[in-house]
Wavefront OBJ file of the C-alpha trace (Angstrom):
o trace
v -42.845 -35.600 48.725
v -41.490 -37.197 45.239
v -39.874 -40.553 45.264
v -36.952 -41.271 43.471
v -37.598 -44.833 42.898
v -38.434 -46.056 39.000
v -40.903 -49.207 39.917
v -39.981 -52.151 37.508
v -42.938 -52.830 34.727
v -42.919 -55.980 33.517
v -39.945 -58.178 33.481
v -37.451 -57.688 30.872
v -35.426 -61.033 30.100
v -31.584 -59.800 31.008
v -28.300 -61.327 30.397
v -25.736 -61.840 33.231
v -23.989 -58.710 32.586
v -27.274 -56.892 32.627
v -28.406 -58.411 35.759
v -24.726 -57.383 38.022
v -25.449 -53.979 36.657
v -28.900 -53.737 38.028
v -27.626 -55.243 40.919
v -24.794 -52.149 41.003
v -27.239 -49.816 40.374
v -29.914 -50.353 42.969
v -27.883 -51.193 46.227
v -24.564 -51.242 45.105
v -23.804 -47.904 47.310
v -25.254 -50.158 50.006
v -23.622 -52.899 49.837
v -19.957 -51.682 49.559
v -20.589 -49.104 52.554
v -22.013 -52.655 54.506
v -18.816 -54.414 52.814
v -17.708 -58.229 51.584
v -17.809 -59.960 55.858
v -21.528 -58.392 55.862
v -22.431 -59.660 52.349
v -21.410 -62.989 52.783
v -23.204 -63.184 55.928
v -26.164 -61.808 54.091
v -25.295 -64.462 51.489
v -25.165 -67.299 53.635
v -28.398 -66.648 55.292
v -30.198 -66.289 51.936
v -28.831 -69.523 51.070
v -30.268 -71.213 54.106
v -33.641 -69.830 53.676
v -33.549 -70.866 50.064
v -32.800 -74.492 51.099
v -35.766 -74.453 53.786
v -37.497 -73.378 50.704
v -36.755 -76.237 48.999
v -37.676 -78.384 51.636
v -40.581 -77.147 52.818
v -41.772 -74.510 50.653
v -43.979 -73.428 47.537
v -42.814 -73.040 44.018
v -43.043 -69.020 44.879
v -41.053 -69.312 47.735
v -38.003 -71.167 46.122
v -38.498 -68.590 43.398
v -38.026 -65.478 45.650
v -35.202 -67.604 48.104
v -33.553 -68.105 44.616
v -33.709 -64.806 43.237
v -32.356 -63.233 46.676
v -29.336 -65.817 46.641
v -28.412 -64.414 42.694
v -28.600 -60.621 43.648
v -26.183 -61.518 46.970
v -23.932 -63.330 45.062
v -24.162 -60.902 41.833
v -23.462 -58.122 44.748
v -20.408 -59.757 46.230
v -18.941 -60.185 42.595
v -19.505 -56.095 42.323
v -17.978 -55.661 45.481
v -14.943 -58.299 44.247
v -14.837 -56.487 41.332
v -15.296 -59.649 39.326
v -17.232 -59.687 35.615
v -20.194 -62.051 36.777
v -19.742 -63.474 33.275
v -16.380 -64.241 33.230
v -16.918 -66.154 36.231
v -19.463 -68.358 34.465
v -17.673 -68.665 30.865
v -15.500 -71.411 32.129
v -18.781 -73.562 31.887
v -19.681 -72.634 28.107
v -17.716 -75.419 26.645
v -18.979 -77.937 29.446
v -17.783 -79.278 32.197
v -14.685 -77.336 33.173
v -12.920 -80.104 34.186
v -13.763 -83.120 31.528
v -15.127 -80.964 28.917
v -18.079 -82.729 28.437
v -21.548 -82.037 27.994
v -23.227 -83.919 30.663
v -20.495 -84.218 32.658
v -18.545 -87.314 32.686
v -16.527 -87.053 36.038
l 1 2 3 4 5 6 7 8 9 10 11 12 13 14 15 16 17 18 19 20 21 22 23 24 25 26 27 28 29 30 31 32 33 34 35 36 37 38 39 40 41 42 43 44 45 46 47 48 49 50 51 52 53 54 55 56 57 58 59 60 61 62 63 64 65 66 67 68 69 70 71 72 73 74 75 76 77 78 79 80 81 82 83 84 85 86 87 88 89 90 91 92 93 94 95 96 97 98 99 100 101 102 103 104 105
């Protein structure tokens, strides 16, 4: 029996873009046949993990609670059909609503 999976070698340092691809490409079938009410369920409960992570767990825990809230949330933007990046530019300049870097509000 032959797998079709390609395991990951080390980890490659990606931009946002790069990351909502990888995203696409490894359960973005998946998702979209599950759809956006299951995703942000799926979302939601990642998020609560990854907060009783950061109450009452390791460093490695938050890290993999973290990482499973980013590839929800980079999946829902896929299934949006929203540029992960775009969503984030509004924050290059600073805070989108002072402009200021910290944030003055």
């Amino acid at each position: 029996m032959t797998s079709h999976a390609t395991p990951m070698s080390t980890p490659t340092p990606m931009t946002i873009g790069g990351v909502q691809r990888a995203i696409d490409a490894i359960y973005g079938e998946r998702d979209r046949e599950r759809g956006i009410p299951a995703t942000i369920a799926w979302l939601t409960e990642e998020l609560g993990e990854l907060a009783q992570a950061v109450r009452k767990g390791t460093v490695d825990e938050q890290v993999h609670e973290l990482g499973d809230v980013l590839a929800w949330t980079f999946s829902l933007a896929n299934q949006l059909g929203i540029d992960a990046e775009a969503a984030v530019a509004r924050y290059a300049e600073g805070c989108p609503r002072c402009g200021h870097v910290p944030c003055d509000c």
